[in-house]
C-alpha positions in Angstrom: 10.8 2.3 2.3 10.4 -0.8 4.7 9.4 -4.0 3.7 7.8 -6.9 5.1 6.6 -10.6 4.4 4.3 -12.6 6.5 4.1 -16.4 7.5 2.0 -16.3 4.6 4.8 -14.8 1.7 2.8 -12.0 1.5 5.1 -8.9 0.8 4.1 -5.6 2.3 5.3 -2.5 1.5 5.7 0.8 3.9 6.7 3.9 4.5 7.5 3.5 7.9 9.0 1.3 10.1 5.8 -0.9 11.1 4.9 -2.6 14.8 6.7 -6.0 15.1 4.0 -8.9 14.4 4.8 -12.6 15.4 5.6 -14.7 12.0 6.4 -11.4 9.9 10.2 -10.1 9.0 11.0 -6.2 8.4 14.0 -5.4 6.3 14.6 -2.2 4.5 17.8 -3.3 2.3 18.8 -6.2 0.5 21.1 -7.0 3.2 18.6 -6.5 6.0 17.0 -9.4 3.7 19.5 -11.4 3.8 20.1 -11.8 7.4 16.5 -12.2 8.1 15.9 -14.8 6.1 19.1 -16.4 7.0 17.0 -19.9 8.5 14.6 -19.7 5.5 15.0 -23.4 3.3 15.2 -22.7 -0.4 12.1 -23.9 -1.3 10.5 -20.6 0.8 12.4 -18.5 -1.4 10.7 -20.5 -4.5 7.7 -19.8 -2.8 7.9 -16.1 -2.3 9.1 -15.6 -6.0 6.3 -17.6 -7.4 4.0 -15.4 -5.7 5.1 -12.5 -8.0 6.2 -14.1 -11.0 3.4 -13.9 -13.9 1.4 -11.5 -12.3 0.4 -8.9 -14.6 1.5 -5.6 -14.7 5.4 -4.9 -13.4 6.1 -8.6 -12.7 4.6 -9.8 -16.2 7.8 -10.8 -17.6 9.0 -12.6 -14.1 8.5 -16.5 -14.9 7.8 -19.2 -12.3 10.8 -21.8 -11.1 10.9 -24.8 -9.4 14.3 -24.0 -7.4 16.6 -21.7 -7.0 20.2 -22.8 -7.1 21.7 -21.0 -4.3 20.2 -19.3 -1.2 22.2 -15.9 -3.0 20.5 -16.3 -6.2 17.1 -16.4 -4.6 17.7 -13.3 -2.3 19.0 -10.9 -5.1 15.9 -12.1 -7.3 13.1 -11.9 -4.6 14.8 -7.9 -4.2 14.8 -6.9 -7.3 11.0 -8.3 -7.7 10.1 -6.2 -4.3 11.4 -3.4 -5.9 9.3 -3.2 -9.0 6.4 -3.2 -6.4 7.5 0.0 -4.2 7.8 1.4 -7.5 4.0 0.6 -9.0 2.9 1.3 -5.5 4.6 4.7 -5.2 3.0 5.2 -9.2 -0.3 4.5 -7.4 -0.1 6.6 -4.8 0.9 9.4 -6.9 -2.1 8.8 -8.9 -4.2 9.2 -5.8 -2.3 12.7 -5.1 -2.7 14.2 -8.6 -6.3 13.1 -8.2 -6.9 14.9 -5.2 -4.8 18.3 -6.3 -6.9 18.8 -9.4 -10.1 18.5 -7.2 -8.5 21.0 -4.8 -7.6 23.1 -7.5 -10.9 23.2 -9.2 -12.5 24.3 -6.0 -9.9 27.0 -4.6 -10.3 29.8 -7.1 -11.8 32.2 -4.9 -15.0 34.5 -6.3 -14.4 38.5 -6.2 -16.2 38.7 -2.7 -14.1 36.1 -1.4 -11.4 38.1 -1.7 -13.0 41.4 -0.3 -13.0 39.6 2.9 -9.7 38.1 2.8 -8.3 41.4 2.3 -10.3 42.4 5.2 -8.8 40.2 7.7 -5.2 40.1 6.3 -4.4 41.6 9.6 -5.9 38.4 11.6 -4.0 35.9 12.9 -3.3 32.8 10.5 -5.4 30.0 11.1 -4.6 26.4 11.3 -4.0 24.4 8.5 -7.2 23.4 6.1 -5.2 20.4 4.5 -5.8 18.5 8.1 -9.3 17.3 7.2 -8.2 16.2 3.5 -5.7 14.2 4.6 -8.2 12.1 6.7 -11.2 11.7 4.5 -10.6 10.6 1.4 -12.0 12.1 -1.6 -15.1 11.0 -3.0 -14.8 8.7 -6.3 -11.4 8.5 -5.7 -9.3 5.1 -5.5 -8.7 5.7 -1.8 -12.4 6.4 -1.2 -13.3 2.8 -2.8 -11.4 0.8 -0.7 -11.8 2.5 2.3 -15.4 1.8 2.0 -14.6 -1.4 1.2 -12.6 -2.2 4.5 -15.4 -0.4 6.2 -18.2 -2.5 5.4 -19.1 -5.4 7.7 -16.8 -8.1 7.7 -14.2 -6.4 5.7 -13.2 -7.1 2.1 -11.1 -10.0 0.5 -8.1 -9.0 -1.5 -10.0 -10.3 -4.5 -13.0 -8.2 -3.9 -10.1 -5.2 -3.4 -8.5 -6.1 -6.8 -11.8 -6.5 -8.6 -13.2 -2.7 -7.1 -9.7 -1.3 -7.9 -8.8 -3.1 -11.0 -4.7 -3.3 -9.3 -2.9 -6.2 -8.9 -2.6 -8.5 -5.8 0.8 -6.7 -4.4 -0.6 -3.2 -5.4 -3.1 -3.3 -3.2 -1.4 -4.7 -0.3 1.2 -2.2 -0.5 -1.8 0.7 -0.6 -3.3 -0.9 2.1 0.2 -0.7 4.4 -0.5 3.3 4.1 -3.9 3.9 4.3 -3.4 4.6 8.7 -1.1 7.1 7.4 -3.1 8.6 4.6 -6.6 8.2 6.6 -5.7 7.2 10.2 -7.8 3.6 10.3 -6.7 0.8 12.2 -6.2 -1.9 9.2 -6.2 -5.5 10.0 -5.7 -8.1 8.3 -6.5 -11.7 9.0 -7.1 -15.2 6.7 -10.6 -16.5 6.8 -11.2 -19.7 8.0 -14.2 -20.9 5.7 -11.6 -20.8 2.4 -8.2 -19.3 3.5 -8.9 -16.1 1.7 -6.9 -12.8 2.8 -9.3 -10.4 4.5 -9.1 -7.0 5.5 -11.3 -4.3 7.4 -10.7 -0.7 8.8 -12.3 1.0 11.3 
């Protein structure tokens, strides 16, 4: 897993290494952390934390401060809170997998003459993999499927409108987001709207 935060303290996660972007630090271990936020003033640190503590689900029990007493203290908390989000991420993308194996499965039981002319053509070489098409179009109904068409539509989606389609919380769905040019191959971008500083993204 790789992680990044933005000028903004908003804390990606991915499962790649992603493109360098001004303003944004990549670190995959606590130590990588640590370096990179080696010019950071405490009160950033407060700042980050905040931004997960109280939200529901994994980070209920995380309570707000109002400093930190060392820059150390800061960095081992802010880790241990990015790691209950690769964790409810990964959950969620599971989710999304099991989803789309029982679909698959309810579809691949092949009827008696189905398998008249498989046996026919044993003898023909293998063709490519059917799994490709899957992979890039989500499946319908499924989590994946509503934010996609979400990002999709003009002028994008806010992260509230994201939350409110998906019912996840605010990090969930940014760490979903990191790997849907994986999972779907979009371009995902991400900007802050002018009008009232809210988080948008669209795919295309």
């Amino acid at each position: 897993m790789y992680y990044t935060i933005d000028k903004d303290n908003d804390v990606t996660v991915h499962d790649s290494a992603p493109a360098a972007q001004d303003g944004t630090i990549l670190f995959a271990t606590e130590k990588q952390f640590a370096k990179a936020t080696a010019e950071w003033p405490i009160s950033r640190f407060v700042e980050v934390w905040n931004g997960f503590a109280g939200v529901a689900g994994p980070f209920g029990e995380l309570k707000p401060v109002t400093k930190f007493m060392d820059r150390q203290t800061g960095i081992k908390r802010i880790w241990k809170a990015i790691q209950l989000l690769a964790e409810d991420v990964m959950r969620a993308s599971i989710r999304d997998a099991e989803a789309k194996l029982k679909a698959a499965q309810a579809t691949a039981a092949p009827t008696p003459r189905t398998r008249k002319r498989a046996a026919k053509k044993d003898a023909m070489p293998p063709t490519a993999p059917a799994q490709e098409t899957p992979a890039k179009t989500p499946r319908e109904g499924s989590q994946t499927a509503k934010v996609v068409a979400l990002l999709k539509q003009e002028g994008g989606a806010t992260l509230a409108e994201i939350m409110a389609a998906t019912e996840w919380q605010a990090h969930s769905v940014r760490g979903f987001i990191s790997t849907l040019p994986k999972k779907t191959g979009l371009a995902v971008t991400s900007t802050r709207r002018e009008s009232d500083k809210a988080r948008v993204y669209a795919a295309r």
